[in-house]
C-alpha positions as CSV (number, residue, x, y, z in Angstrom):
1,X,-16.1,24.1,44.5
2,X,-14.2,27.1,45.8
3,X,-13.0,27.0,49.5
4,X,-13.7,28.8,52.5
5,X,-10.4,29.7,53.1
6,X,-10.3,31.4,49.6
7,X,-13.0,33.9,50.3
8,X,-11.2,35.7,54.1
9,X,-11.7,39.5,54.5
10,X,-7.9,39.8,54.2
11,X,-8.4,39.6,50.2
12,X,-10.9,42.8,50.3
13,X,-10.1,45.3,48.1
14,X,-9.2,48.8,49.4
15,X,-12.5,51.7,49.8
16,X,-13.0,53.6,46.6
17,X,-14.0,57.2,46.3
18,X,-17.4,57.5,44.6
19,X,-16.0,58.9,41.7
20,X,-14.2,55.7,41.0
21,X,-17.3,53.6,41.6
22,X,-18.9,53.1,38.7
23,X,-15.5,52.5,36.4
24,X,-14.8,49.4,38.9
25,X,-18.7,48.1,38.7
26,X,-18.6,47.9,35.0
27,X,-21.6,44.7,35.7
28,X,-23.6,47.1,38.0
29,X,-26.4,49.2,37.5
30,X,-28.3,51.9,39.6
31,X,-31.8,52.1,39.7
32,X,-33.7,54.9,42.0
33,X,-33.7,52.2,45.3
34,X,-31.1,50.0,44.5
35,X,-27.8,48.9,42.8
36,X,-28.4,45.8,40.5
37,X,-26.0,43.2,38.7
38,X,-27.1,39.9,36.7
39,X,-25.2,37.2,35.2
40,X,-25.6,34.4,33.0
41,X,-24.0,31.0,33.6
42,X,-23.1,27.8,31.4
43,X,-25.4,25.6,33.5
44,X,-27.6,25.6,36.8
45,X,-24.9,23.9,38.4
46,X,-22.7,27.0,38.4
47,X,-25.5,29.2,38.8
48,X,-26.2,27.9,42.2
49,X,-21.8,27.6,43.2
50,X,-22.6,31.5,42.3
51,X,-24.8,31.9,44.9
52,X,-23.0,29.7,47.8
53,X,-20.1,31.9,46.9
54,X,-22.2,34.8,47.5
55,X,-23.8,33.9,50.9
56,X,-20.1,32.8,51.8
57,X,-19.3,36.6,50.9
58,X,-22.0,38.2,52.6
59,X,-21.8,36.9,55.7
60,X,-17.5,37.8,55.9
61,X,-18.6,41.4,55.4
62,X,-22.3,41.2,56.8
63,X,-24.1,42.6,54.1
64,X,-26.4,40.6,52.4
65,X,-27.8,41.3,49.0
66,X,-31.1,40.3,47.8
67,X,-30.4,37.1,45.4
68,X,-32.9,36.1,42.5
69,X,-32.0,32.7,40.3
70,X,-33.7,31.5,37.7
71,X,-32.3,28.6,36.3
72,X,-29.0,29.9,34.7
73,X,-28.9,33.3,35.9
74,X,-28.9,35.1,39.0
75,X,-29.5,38.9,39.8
76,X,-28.4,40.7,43.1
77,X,-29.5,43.5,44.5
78,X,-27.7,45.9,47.2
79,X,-29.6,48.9,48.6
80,X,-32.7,50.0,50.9
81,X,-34.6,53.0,49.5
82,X,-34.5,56.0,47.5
83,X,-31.7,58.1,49.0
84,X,-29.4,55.3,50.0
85,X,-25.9,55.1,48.8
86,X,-23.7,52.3,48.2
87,X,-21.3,52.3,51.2
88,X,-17.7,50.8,51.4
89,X,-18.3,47.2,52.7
90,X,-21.6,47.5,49.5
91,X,-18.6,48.3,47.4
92,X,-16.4,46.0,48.4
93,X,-19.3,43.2,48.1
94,X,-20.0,43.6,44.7
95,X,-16.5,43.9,43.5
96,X,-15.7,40.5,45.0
97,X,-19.6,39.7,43.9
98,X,-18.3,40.4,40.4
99,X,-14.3,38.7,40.6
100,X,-16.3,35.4,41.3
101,X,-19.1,35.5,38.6
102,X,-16.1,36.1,35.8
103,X,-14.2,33.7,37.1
104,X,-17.0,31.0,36.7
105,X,-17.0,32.4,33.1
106,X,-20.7,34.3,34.1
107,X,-21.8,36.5,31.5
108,X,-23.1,40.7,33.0
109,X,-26.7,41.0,31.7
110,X,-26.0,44.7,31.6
111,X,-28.2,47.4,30.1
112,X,-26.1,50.6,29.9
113,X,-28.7,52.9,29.0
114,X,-29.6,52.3,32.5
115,X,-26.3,53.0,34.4
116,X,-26.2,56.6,36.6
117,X,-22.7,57.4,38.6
118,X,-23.0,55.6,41.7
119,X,-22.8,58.3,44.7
């Protein structure tokens, strides 16, 4: 189980221009309300260290994605409405969102057709 201490705002990643957005959120997709990412783990077990590690996240930055698990997978989703954009700490979330889902060996459920440039 990861550590507290390993998760500290100190290790988040610099702001990134919107153009660079969507080549660093390869496992995230943008729907008209919202920016979506899912993964698939090896067991429930991991699925649910996932999500501690994501509330652990959340509340360092204080944004606070909308979490769905069912069984071995869990999608998250960051955004409000129609005309919102992904803002830096959003950013910053999911980047981390995604360093810890690949490093418990999570699989993206990603369906590209789907992806738009994230403003």
């Amino acid at each position: 189980m990861t550590n507290i201490r390993q998760i500290s705002r100190a290790q988040s990643p610099v702001p990134l221009a919107p153009e660079q957005r969507l080549a660093v959120l390869q496992d995230w997709i943008r729907s008209k309300e919202s920016f979506t990412a899912s993964y698939r783990f090896e067991s429930t077990s991991t699925a649910l260290e996932f999500i501690t590690l994501v509330g652990l996240l959340a509340e360092k930055v204080g944004v606070h994605p909308h979490v769905e698990w069912r069984i071995d997978i869990v999608s998250l989703r960051l955004g409000h409405g129609p005309s919102t954009e992904m803002t830096g700490d959003e950013v910053n979330l999911a980047r981390r969102i995604s360093a810890e889902a690949h490093r418990l060996d999570g699989a993206a459920l990603i369906n590209c057709e789907s992806r738009e440039a994230i403003a």
